[in-house]
N, C-alpha and C positions, 0 to 999 in steps of 0.2 A: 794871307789867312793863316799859315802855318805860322807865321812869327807872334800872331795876336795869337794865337791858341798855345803858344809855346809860352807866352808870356804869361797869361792870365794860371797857367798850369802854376809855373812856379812861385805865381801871386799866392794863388790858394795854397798851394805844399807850404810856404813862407808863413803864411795866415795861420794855416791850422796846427803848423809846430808851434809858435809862438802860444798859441791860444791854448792845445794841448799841454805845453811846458809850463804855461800862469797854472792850470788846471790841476795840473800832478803837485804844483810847489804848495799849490793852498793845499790842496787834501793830505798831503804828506805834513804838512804845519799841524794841521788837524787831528790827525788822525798819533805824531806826534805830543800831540799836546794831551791829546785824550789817555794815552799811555802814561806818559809821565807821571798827569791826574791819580792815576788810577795804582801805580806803585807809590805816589807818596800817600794815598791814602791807607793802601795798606803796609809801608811801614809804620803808619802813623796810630795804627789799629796795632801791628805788631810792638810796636814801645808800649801802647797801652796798656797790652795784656803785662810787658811783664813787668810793668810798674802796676800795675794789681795783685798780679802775683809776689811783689818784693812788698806792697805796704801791706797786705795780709798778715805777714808771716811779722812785718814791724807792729800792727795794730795789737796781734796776740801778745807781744811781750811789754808792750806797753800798757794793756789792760792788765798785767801780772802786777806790773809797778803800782800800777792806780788804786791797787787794795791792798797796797803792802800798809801798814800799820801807820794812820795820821800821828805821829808824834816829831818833836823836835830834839834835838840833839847837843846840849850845853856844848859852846863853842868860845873861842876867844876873837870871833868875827861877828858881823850882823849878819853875816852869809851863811852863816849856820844854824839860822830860827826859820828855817823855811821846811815846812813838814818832809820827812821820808820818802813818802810816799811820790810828792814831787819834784822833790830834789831826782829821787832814782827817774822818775818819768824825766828829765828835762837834762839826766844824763845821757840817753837813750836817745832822743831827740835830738841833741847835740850830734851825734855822730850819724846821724841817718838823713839823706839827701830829701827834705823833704820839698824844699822850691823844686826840685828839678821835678818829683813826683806831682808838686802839683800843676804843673806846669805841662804836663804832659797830659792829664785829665780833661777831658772835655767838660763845658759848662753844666750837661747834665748828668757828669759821672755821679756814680753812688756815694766817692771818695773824696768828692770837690768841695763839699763844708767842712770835712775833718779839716783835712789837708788846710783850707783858710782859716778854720780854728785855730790849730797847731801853729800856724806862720804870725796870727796873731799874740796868741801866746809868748813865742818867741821873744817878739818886740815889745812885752810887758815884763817877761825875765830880765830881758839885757837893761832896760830902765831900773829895777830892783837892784841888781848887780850893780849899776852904777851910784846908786842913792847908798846902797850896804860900803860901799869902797870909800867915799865920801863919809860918810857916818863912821866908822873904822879911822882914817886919819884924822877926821874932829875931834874925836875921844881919844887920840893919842896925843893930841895935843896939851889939853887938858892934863894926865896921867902921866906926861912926857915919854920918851922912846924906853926907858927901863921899865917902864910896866907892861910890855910888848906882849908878854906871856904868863903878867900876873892874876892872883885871882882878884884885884882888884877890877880888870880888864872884864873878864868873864862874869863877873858882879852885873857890874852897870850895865851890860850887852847885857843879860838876864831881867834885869827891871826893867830898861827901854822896851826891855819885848813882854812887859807882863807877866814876868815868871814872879811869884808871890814869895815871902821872905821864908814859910816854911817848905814850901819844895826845892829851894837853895838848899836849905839844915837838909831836906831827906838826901837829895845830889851830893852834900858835903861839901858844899863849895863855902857854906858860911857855915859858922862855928856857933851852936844854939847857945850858948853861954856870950857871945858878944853881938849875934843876929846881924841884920843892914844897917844899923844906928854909924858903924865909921866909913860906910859907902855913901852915906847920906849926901854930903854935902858936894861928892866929886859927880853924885850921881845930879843932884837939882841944878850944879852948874850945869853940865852938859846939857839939861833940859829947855834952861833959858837960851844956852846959846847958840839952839838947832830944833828952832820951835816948828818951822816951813819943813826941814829936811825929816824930819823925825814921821810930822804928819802924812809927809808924802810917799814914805817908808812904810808906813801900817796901811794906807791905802793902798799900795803896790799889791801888798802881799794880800790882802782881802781880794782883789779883783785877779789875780792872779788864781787864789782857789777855789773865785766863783767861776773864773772860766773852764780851769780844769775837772770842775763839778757838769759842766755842762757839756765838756769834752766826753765824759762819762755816760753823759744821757743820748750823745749822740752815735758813741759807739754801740752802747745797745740796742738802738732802733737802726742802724747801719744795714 
C-alpha cells in the first residue's frame, strides 16, 4: 500500500510539474508577446510624432517656395523653363526624406495625401528631367558642340518653350534690328526632328504645375 501511494504521489508531483511548466511557458509567450505588441506600438506612435513634427516644419518652407514668384528664368538648358517657384519647391524636396516620412504615417494620418502627392510629383520631375536632358543633347546635335553656351542655344530653348520674339528683344538675347528670322531655320529643324519628345516635354511640365497646384490646395485644408 505504501509503494502504490508512494507511487501515484510522484505520478501526480510528475503530472503537475509538467502541466504547471506547459502553463507558465504559454502565459509567459503571452504575456511576452503582449509586451513586445505594446512597445513596438509605441515606438511606432513615438516615430510618428517626430516625423510630424519634422514634416511641419518641411510643409512651412515649402509653402514659402509655392508663392515665391511663377516665373522662368532664360537658361541654355530645357531645365531651366520650369517656374521658380517650383524649381525652389523641388529643391527642398530633393533633400528632405520624404519616403521615409511617408512611410512612417499611418493610412489615416492627416499627412498621408501630401506625402503621396509629393512622391508622385517626384516621379513626374525625374520623367521631365530626363525628357529636358534628351531635348538638350538633340539640339546640340543640331547646333554642334561650339554652340554649347551660345545665344543661339538659349534662342531656340526660348521658342520651344514659347517664349515670343519680343520678350527675347526685352531679355536681350535677340538683337530688335535682326529679331528670330536667323534662328529660324535651326529652330524648325529641331521641331521636325523631336515632334513625340518636345510634345511630351510641355505635357510634363503642365501636369507637373497642375499637380503642384493642387499640392497647394491640399496644404491649406491639411
Amino acid at each position: 500500500m505504501w509503494i502504490t501511494n508512494y507511487e501515484s504521489f510522484w505520478d501526480s508531483f510528475w503530472a503537475g510539474l509538467i502541466s504547471g511548466t506547459i502553463y507558465s511557458l504559454i502565459v509567459g509567450i503571452i504575456v511576452g508577446l503582449v509586451i513586445w505588441n505594446f512597445q513596438k506600438n509605441a515606438e511606432t506612435r513615438q516615430v510618428e510624432r517626430q516625423s510630424e513634427r519634422e514634416f511641419s516644419v518641411f510643409i512651412q518652407s515649402l509653402w514659402v517656395n509655392l508663392n515665391l514668384v511663377n516665373s522662368v528664368t532664360l537658361g541654355y538648358s530645357f531645365n531651366s523653363f520650369i517656374p521658380v517657384n517650383i524649381k525652389k519647391s523641388m529643391d527642398l524636396i530633393k533633400e528632405s526624406p520624404i519616403s521615409y516620412w511617408n512611410h512612417t504615417f499611418n493610412e489615416n494620418h492627416r499627412y498621408k495625401k501630401i506625402t503621396e502627392s509629393i512622391i508622385e510629383i517626384q516621379e513626374k520631375y525625374n520623367e521631365y528631367t530626363l525628357l529636358s536632358n534628351k531635348l538638350d543633347n538633340n539640339l546640340l546635335q543640331i547646333l554642334k558642340p561650339r554652340f554649347a553656351n551660345s545665344p543661339e542655344l538659349k534662342v531656340i530653348v526660348a521658342l520651344v518653350n514659347n517664349i515670343d520674339e519680343k520678350t527675347l528683344i526685352e531679355w536681350g538675347t535677340v538683337q530688335e534690328a535682326y529679331g528670330i528670322k536667323e534662328y529660324s531655320e535651326q529652330h524648325k529643324k529641331f521641331l521636325d526632328t523631336n515632334p513625340e519628345d518636345i510634345y511630351q516635354y510641355h505635357e510634363t511640365i503642365n501636369t507637373i504645375q497642375s499637380k503642384f497646384k493642387n499640392l497647394k490646395d491640399e496644404l491649406i485644408t491639411s
